[in-house]
N, C-alpha and C positions, 0 to 999 in steps of 0.2 A: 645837160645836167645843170651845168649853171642857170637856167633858165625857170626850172622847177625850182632850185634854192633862192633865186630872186622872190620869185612868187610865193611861196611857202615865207620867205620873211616880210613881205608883203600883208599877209595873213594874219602873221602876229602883232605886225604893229596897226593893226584894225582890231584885233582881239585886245591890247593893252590899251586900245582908245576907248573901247565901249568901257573897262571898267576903273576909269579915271586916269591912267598911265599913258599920259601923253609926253612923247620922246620926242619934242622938239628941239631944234640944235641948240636953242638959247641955252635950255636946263641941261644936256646929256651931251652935246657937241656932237660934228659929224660921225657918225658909223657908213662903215662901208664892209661887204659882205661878198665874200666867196669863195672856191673851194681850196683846200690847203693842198699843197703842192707837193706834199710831202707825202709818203702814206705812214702814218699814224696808227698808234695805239690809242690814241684819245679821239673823243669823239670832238674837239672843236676847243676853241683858245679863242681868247679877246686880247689882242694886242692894242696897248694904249698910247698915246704917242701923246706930245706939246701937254703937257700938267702945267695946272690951270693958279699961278701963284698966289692967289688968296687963300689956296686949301693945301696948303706946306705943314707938314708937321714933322716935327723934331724932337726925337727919342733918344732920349741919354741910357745907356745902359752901359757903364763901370764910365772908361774913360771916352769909349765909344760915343759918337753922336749919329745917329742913324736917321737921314733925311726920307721923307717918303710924301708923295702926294696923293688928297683923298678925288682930286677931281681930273677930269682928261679934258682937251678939248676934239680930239681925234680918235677914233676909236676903228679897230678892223679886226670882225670877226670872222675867222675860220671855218670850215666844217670839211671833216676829213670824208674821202671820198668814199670811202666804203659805209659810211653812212646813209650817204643818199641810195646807197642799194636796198636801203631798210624802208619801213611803214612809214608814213608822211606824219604820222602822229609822234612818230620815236625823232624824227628829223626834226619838227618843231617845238618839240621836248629840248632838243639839243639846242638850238635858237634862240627859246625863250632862256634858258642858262647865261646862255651869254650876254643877251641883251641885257640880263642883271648887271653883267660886270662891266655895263653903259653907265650905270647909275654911280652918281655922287659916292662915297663910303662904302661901293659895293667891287673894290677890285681884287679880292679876297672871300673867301668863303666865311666871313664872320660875321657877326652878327645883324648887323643890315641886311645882308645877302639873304640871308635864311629866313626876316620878316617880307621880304618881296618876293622869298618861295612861295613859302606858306599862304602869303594874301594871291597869287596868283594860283595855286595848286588849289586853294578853294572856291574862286570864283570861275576860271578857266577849265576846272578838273585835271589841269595836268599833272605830271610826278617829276616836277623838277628836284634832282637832289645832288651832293655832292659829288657823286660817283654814280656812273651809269653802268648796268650789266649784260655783257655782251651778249651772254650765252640767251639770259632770257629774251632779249630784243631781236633777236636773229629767231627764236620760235614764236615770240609774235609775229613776225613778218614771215612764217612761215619758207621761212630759208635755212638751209642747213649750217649749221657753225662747226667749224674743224676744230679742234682741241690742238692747241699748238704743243710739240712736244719739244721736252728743255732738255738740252746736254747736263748738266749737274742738277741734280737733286741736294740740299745739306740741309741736317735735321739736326736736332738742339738735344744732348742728352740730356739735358737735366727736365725740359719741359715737352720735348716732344713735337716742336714745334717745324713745318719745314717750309723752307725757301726754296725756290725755282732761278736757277740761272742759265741762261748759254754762255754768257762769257764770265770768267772767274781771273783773280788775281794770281801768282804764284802762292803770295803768302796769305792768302784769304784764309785759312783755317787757323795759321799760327795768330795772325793781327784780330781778326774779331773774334766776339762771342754773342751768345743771346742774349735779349732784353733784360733775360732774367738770370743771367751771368752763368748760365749753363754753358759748356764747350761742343763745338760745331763739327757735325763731321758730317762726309756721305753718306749719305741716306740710299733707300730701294725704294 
């Protein structure tokens, strides 16, 4: 398995080189690539390590100073393993995502992020997007998807709205409400 996801990311940084996206370590720093150890509801994670102190930024908000860095010089991306049971197209879908979040101002889904979809979703044909759907990627791959079924169901009177949990608080019903300040209760 590790072996196809070598190769598969392999693939993509030959696909980001024909259309000018060259990931050398000078500009992106190292990445290192393989399977999360974990099993996972998300399809893959970039973890960033050693930030690169030229690209420091310092965010005042009230008395707050919020430190954050735009650049890494180490990078390791994940990809959770029930992934690679899927189509090589949906697996390098997953890939190319993360390799985004190699790039400079791209370690959040804002707005960089979403110009280096779009320029790669156009030239490449993929469907990189924020959130990937399981149920449809499992019938493209032509494999069955089990519908996970939740212990609590809680629905919103005032908007109708429901939430899925297995684990719940004691006072989950008394402490929160809806978005839309409706009151929460179980749902069917």
């Amino acid at each position: 398995m590790e072996e196809k996801l070598i190769e598969l990311y392999k693939e993509c940084l030959e696909e980001l080189k024909s259309i000018g996206l060259d990931l050398n370590e000078k500009n992106i720093g190292q990445i290192t690539i393989h399977i999360s150890k974990r099993n996972n509801k998300r399809y893959g994670c970039c973890k960033q390590e050693e930030p690169d102190k030229k690209y420091k930024v310092v965010e005042k908000i009230g008395r707050r100073r919020i430190v954050r860095y735009e650049k890494f010089n180490k990078h390791t991306i994940e990809v959770s393993k029930w992934v690679l049971e899927l189509d090589d197209k949906i697996i390098k879908n997953t890939i190319m995502h993360e390799i985004i979040h190699c790039f400079p101002f791209c370690n959040n889904h804002g707005k960089q992020f979403k110009i280096y979809a779009r320029y790669i979703n156009e030239r490449l044909g993929y469907d990189i997007s924020r959130l990937g759907n399981k149920k449809e990627d499992y019938a493209k791959s032509n494999l069955y998807y089990e519908e996970k079924s939740w212990k609590y169901v809680i629905k919103c009177s005032n908007c109708g709205k429901v939430l899925y949990r297995n684990r719940l608080a004691k006072d989950f019903l008394k402490k929160y409400r809806c978005l839309c300040g409706g009151k929460l209760e179980f749902g069917k």
